[in-house]
TINU-799436 format. One record per atom (N, C-alpha, C): residue number from 1; residue in one letter; atom name; x, y, z. Coordinates in steps of 0.02 Angstrom, whole numbers. Layout:
BEGIN
(NUM,a,CA,(X,Y,Z))
...
//
This chain:
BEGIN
(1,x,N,(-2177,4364,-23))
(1,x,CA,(-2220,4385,-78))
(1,x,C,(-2237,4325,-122))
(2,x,N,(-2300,4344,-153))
(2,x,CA,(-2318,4262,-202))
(2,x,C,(-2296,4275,-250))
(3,x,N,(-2241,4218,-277))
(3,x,CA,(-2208,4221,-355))
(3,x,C,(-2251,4184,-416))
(4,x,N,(-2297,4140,-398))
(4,x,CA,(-2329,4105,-437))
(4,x,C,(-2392,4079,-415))
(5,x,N,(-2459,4072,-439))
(5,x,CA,(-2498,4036,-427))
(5,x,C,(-2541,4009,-474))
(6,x,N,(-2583,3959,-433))
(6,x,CA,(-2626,3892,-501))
(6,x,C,(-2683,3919,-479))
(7,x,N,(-2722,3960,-530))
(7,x,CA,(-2812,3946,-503))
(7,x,C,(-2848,3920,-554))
(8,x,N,(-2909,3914,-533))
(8,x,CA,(-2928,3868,-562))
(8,x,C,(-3004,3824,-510))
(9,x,N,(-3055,3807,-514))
(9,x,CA,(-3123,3788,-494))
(9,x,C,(-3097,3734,-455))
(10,x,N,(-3132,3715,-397))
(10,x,CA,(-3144,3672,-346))
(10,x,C,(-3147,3603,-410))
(11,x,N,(-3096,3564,-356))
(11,x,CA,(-3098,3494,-389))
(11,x,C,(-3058,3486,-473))
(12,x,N,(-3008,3535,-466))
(12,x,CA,(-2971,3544,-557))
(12,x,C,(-2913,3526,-524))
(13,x,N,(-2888,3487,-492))
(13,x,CA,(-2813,3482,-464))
(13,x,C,(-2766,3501,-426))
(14,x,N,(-2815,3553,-386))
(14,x,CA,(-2763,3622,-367))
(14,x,C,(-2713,3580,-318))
(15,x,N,(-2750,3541,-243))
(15,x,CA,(-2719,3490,-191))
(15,x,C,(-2690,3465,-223))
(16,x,N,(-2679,3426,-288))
(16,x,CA,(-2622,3404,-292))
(16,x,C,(-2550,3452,-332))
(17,x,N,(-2575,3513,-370))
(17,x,CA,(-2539,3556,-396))
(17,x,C,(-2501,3575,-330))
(18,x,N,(-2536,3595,-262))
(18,x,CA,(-2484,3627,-220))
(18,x,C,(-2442,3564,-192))
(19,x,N,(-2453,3505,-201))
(19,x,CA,(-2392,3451,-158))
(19,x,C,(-2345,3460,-219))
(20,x,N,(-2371,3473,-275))
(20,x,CA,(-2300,3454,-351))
(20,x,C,(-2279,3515,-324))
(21,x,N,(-2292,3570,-311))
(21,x,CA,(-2253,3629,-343))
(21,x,C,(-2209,3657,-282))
(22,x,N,(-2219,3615,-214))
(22,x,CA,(-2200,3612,-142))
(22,x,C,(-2134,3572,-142))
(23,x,N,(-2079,3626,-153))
(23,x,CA,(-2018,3566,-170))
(23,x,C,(-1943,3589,-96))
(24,x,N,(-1903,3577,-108))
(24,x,CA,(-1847,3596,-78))
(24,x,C,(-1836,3656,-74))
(25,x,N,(-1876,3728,-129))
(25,x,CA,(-1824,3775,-116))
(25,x,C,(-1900,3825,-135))
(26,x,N,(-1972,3779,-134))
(26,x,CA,(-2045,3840,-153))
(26,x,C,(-2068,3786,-77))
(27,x,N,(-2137,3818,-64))
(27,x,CA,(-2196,3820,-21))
(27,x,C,(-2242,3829,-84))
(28,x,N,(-2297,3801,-86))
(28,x,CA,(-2339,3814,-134))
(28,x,C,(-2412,3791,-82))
(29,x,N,(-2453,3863,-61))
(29,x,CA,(-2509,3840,-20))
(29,x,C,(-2563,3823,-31))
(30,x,N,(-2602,3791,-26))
(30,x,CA,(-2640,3748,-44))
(30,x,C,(-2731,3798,-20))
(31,x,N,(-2771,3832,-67))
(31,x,CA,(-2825,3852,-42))
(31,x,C,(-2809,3895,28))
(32,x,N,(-2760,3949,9))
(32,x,CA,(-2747,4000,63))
(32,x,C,(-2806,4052,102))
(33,x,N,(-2859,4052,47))
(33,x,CA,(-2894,4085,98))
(33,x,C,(-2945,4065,136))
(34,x,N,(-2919,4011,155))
(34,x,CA,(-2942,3985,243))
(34,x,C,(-2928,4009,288))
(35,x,N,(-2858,4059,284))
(35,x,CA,(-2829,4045,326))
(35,x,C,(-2787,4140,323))
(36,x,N,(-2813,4149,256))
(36,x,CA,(-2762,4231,252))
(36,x,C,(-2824,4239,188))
(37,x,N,(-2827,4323,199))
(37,x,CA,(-2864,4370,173))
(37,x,C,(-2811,4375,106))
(38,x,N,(-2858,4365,35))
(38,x,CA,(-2822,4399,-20))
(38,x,C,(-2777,4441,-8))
(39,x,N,(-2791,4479,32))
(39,x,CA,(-2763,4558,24))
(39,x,C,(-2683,4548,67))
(40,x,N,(-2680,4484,98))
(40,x,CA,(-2626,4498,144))
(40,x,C,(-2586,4436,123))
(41,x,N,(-2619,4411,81))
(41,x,CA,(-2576,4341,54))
(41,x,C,(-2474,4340,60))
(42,x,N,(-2484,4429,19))
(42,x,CA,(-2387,4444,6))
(42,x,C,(-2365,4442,59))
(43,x,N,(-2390,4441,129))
(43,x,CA,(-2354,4444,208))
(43,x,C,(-2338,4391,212))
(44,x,N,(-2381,4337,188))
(44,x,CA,(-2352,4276,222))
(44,x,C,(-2294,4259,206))
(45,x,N,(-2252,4217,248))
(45,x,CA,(-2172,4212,227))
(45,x,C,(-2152,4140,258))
(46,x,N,(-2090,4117,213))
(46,x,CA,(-2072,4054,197))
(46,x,C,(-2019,4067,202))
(47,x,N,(-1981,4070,252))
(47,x,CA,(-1900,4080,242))
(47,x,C,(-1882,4047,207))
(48,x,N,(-1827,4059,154))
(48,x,CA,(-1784,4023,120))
(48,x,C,(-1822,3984,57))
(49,x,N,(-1869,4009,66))
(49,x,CA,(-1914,3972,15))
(49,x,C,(-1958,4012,-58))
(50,x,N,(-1963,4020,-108))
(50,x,CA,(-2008,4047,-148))
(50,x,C,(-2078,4043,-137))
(51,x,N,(-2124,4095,-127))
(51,x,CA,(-2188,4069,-127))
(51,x,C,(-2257,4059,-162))
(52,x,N,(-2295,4013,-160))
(52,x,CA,(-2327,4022,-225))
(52,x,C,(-2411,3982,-188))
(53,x,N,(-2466,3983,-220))
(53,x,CA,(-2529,3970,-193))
(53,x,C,(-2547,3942,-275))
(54,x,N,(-2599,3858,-255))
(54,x,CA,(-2626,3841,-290))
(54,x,C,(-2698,3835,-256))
(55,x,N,(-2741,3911,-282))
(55,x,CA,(-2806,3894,-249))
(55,x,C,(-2872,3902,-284))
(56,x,N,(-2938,3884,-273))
(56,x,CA,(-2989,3876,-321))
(56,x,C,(-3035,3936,-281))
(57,x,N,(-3004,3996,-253))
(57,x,CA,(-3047,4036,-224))
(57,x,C,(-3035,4105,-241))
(58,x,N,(-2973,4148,-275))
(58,x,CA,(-2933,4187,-302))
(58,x,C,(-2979,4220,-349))
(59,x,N,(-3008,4174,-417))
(59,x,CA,(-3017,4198,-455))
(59,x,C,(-3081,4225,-472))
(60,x,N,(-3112,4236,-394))
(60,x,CA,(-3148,4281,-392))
(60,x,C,(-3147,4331,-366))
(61,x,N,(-3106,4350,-378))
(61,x,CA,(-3064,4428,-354))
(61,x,C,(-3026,4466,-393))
(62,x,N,(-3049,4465,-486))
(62,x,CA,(-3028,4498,-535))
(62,x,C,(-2962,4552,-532))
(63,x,N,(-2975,4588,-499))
(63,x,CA,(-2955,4648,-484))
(63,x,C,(-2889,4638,-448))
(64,x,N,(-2890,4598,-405))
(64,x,CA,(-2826,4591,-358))
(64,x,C,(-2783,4535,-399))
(65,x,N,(-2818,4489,-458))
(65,x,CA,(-2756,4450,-469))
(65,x,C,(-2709,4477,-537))
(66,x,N,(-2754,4539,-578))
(66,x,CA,(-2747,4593,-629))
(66,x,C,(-2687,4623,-617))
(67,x,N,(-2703,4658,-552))
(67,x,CA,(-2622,4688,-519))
(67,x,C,(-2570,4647,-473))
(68,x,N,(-2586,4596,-468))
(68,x,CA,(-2540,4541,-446))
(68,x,C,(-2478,4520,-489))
(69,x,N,(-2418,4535,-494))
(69,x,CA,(-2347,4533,-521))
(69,x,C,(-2349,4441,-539))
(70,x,N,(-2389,4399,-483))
(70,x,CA,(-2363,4338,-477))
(70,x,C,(-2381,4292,-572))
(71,x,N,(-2318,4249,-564))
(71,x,CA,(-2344,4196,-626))
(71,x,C,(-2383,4149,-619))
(72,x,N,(-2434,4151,-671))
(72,x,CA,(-2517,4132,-665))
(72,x,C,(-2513,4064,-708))
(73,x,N,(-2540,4015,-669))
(73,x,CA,(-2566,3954,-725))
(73,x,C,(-2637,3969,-694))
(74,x,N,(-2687,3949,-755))
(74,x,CA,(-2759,3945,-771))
(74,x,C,(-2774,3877,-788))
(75,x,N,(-2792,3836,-727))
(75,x,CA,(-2837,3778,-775))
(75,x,C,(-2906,3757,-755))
(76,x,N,(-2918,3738,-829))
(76,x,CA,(-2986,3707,-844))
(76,x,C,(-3012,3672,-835))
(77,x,N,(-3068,3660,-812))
(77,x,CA,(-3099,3599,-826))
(77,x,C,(-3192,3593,-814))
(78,x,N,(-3218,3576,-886))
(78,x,CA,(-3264,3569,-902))
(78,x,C,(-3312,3575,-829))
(79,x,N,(-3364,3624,-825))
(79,x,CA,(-3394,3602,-737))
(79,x,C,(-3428,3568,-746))
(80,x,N,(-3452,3557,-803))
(80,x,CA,(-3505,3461,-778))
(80,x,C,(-3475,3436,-726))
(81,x,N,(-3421,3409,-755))
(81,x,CA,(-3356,3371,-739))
(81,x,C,(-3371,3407,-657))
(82,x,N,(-3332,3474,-648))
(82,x,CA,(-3313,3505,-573))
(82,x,C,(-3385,3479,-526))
(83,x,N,(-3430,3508,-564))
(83,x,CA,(-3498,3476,-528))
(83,x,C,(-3527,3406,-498))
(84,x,N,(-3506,3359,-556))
(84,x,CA,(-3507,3299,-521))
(84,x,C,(-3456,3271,-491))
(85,x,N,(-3399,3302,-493))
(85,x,CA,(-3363,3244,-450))
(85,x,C,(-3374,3305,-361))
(86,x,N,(-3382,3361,-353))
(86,x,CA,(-3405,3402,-317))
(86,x,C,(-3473,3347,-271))
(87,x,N,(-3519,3363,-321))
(87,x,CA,(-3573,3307,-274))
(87,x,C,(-3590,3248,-269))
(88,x,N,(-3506,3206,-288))
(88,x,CA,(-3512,3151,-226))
(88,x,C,(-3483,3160,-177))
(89,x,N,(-3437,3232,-173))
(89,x,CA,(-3406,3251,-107))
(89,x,C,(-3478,3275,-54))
(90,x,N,(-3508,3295,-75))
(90,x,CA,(-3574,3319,-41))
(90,x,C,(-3567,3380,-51))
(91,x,N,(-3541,3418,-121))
(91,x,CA,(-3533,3496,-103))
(91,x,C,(-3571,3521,-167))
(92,x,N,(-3598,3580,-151))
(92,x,CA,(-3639,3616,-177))
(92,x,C,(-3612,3631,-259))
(93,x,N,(-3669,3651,-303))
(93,x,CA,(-3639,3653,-387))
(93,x,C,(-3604,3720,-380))
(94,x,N,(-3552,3737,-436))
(94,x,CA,(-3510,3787,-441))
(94,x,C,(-3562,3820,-490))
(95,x,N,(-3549,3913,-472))
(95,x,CA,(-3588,3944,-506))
(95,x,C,(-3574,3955,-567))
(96,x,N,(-3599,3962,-615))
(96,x,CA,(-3599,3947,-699))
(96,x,C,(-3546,4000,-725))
(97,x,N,(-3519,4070,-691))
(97,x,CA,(-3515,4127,-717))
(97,x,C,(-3430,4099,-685))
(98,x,N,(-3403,4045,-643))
(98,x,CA,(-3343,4037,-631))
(98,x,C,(-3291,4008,-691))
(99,x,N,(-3329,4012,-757))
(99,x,CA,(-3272,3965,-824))
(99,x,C,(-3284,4038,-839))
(100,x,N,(-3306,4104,-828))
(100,x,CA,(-3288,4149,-880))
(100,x,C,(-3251,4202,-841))
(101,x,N,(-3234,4186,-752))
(101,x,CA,(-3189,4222,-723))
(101,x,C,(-3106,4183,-754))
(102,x,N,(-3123,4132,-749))
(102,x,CA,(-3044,4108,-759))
(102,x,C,(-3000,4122,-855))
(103,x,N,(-3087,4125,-897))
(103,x,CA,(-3054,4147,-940))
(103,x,C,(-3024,4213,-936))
(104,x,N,(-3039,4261,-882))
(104,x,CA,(-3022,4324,-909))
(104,x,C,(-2928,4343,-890))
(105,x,N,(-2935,4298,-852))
(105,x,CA,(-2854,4306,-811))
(105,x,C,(-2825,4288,-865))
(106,x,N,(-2765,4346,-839))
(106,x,CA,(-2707,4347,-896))
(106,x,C,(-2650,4296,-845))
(107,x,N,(-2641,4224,-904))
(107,x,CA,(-2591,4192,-889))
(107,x,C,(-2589,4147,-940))
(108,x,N,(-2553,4080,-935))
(108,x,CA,(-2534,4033,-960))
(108,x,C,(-2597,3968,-928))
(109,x,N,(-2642,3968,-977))
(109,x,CA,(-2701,3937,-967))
(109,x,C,(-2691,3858,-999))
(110,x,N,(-2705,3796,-963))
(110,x,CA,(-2719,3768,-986))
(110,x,C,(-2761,3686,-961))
(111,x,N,(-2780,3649,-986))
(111,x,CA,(-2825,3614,-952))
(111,x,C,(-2783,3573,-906))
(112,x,N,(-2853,3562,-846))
(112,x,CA,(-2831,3514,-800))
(112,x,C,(-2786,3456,-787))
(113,x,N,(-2793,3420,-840))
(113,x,CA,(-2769,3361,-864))
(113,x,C,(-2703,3364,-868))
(114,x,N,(-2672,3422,-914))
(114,x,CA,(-2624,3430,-907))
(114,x,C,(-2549,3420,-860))
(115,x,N,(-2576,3456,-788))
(115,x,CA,(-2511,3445,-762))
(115,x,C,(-2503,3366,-746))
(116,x,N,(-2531,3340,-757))
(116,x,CA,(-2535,3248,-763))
(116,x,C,(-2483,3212,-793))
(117,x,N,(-2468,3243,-847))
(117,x,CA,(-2438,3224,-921))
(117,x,C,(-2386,3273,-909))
(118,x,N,(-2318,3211,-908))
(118,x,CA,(-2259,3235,-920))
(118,x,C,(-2254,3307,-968))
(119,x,N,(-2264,3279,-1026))
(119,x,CA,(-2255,3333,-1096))
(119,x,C,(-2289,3382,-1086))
(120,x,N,(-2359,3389,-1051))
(120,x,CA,(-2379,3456,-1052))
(120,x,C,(-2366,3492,-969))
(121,x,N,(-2344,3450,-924))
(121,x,CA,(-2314,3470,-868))
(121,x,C,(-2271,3515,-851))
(122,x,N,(-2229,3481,-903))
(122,x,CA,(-2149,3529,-905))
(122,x,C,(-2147,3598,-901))
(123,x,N,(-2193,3633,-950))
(123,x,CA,(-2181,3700,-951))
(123,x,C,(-2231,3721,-930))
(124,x,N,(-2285,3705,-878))
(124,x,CA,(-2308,3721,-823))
(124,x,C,(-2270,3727,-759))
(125,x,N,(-2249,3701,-761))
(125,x,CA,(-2202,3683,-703))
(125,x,C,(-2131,3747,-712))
(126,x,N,(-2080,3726,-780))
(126,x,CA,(-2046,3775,-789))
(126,x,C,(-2051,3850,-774))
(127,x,N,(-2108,3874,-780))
(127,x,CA,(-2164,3926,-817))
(127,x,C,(-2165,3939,-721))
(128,x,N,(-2181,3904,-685))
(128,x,CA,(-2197,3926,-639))
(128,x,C,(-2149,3940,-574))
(129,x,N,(-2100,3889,-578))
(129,x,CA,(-2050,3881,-537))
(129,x,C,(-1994,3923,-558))
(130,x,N,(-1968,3922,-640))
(130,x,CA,(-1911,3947,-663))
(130,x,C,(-1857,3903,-626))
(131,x,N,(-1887,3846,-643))
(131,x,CA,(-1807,3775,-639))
(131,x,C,(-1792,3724,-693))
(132,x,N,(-1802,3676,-680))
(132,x,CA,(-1803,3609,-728))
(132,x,C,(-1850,3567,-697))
(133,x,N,(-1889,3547,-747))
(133,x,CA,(-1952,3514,-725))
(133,x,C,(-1928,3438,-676))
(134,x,N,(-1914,3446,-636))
(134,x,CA,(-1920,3352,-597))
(134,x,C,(-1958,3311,-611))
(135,x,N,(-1952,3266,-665))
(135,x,CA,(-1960,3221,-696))
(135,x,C,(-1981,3145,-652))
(136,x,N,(-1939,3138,-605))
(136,x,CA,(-1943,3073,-582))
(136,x,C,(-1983,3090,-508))
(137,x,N,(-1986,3151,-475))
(137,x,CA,(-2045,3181,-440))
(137,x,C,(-2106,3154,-482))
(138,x,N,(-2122,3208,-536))
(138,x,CA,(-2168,3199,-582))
(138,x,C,(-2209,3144,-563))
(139,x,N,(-2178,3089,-591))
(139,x,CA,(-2183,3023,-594))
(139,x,C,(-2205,2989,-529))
(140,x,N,(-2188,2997,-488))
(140,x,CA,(-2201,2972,-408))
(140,x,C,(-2266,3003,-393))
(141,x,N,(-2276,3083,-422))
(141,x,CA,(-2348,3097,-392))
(141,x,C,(-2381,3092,-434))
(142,x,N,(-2385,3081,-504))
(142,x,CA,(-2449,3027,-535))
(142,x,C,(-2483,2995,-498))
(143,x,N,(-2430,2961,-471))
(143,x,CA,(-2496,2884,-429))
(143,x,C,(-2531,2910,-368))
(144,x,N,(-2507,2966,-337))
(144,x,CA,(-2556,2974,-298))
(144,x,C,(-2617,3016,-299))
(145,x,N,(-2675,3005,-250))
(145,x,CA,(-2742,3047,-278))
(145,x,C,(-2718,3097,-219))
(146,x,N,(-2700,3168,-210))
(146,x,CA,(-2692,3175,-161))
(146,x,C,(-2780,3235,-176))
(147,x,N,(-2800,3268,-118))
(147,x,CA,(-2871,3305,-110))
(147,x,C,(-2878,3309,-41))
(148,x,N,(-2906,3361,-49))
(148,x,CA,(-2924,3401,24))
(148,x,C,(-2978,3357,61))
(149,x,N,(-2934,3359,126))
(149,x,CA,(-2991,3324,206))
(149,x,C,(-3022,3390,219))
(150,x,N,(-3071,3397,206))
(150,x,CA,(-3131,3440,230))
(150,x,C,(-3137,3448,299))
(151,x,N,(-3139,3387,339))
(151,x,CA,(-3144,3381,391))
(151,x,C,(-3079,3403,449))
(152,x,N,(-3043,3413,407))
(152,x,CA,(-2968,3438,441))
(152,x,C,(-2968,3532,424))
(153,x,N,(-2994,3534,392))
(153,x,CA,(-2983,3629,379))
(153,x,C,(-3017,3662,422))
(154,x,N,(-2956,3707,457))
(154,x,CA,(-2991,3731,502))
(154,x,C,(-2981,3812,510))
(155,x,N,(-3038,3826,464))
(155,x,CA,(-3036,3904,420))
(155,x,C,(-3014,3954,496))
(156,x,N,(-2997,4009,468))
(156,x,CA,(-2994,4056,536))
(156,x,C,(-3059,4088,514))
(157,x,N,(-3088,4107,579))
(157,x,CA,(-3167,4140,568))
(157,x,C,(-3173,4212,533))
(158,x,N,(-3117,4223,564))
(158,x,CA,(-3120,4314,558))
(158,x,C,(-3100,4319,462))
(159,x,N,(-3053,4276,454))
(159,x,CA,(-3046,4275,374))
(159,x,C,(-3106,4261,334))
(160,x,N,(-3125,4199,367))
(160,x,CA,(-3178,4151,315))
(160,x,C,(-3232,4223,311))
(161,x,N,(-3259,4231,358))
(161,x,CA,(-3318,4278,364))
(161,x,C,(-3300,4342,299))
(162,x,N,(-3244,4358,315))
(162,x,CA,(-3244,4428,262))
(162,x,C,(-3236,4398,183))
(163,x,N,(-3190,4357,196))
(163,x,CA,(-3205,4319,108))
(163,x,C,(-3256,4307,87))
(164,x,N,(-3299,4275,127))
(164,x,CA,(-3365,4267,113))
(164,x,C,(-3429,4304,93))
(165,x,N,(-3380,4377,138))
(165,x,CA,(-3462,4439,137))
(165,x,C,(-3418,4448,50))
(166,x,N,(-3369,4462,48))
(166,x,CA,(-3316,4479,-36))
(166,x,C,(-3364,4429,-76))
(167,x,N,(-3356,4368,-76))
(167,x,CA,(-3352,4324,-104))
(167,x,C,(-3429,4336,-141))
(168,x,N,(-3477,4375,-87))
(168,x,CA,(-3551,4360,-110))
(168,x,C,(-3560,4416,-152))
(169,x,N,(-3520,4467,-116))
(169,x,CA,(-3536,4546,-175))
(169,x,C,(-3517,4549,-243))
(170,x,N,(-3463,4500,-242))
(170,x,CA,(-3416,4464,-316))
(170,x,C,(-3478,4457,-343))
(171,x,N,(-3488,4399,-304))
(171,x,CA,(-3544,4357,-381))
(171,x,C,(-3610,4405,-378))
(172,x,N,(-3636,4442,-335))
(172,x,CA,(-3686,4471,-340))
(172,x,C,(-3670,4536,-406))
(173,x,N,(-3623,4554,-432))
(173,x,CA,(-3590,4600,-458))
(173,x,C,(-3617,4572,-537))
(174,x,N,(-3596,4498,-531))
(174,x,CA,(-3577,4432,-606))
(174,x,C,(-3638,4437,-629))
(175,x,N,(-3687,4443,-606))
(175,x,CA,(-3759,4398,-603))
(175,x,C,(-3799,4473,-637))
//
């Protein structure tokens, strides 16, 4: 079952939120629905492990993350910002109505930047794991940029397709 997850817009940190929050004793998956249907996310299983998803695709699915038990971080970040660093990846602009899905989720919201910074890390991290923040982890994954190989994801069809027909009735719903 998922105990925790980060959502939050394409390009806000999430790839590197799931390597921080991926420790000795969690799995934290990285943009799960490539690969598993919202609806079946709680099947997946991690022996021995807590599980948790940091993904930028969730929070358009109101409804399912409302009744979702799991602990929620929300972060921000300005979509200018998501937009341009988006199209030098070559990827399409994020739709305008995605900063007022993430406001509506009930969690512990706060900007991107954040899990960056020790001091405001901590009780993101605390908040999500229910441990003691690893500090000298922390510190080691600062320096790296970690972000998704595009070219390596290799969606399952039968998922991608139904998220997708979801995904369009969502926003056709927003609009």
């Amino acid at each position: 079952m998922i105990e925790f997850m980060v959502l939050a817009m394409p390009r806000s940190g999430t790839g590197w939120c799931a390597n921080w929050l991926t420790t000795d004793r969690t799995l934290c998956l990285h943009d799960p629905l490539w690969k598993h249907h919202y609806s079946e996310l709680d099947n997946v299983r991690s022996p021995g492990r807590r599980l948790g998803v940091s993904c930028t695709g969730l929070a358009m699915f109101p409804d399912f993350l409302a009744s979702h038990r799991a602990r929620k971080v929300i972060l921000h970040r300005p979509i200018a910002e998501v937009n341009e660093s988006g199209r030098a990846l070559g990827l399409d602009p994020i739709p305008t109505h995605w900063d007022s899905l993430l406001d509506s989720i009930t969690g512990f919201h706060a900007s991107w930047t954040d899990v960056f910074k020790p001091e405001t890390a901590r009780p993101i991290y605390e908040f999500l794991l229910q441990r003691s923040f690893d500090e000298q982890r922390h510190a080691m994954l600062t320096g790296l940029n970690v972000q998704i190989a595009f070219e390596r994801v290799k969606p399952d069809p039968r998922v991608a397709r139904r998220f997708f027909e979801e995904f369009r009735r969502a926003g056709e719903r927003l609009q």
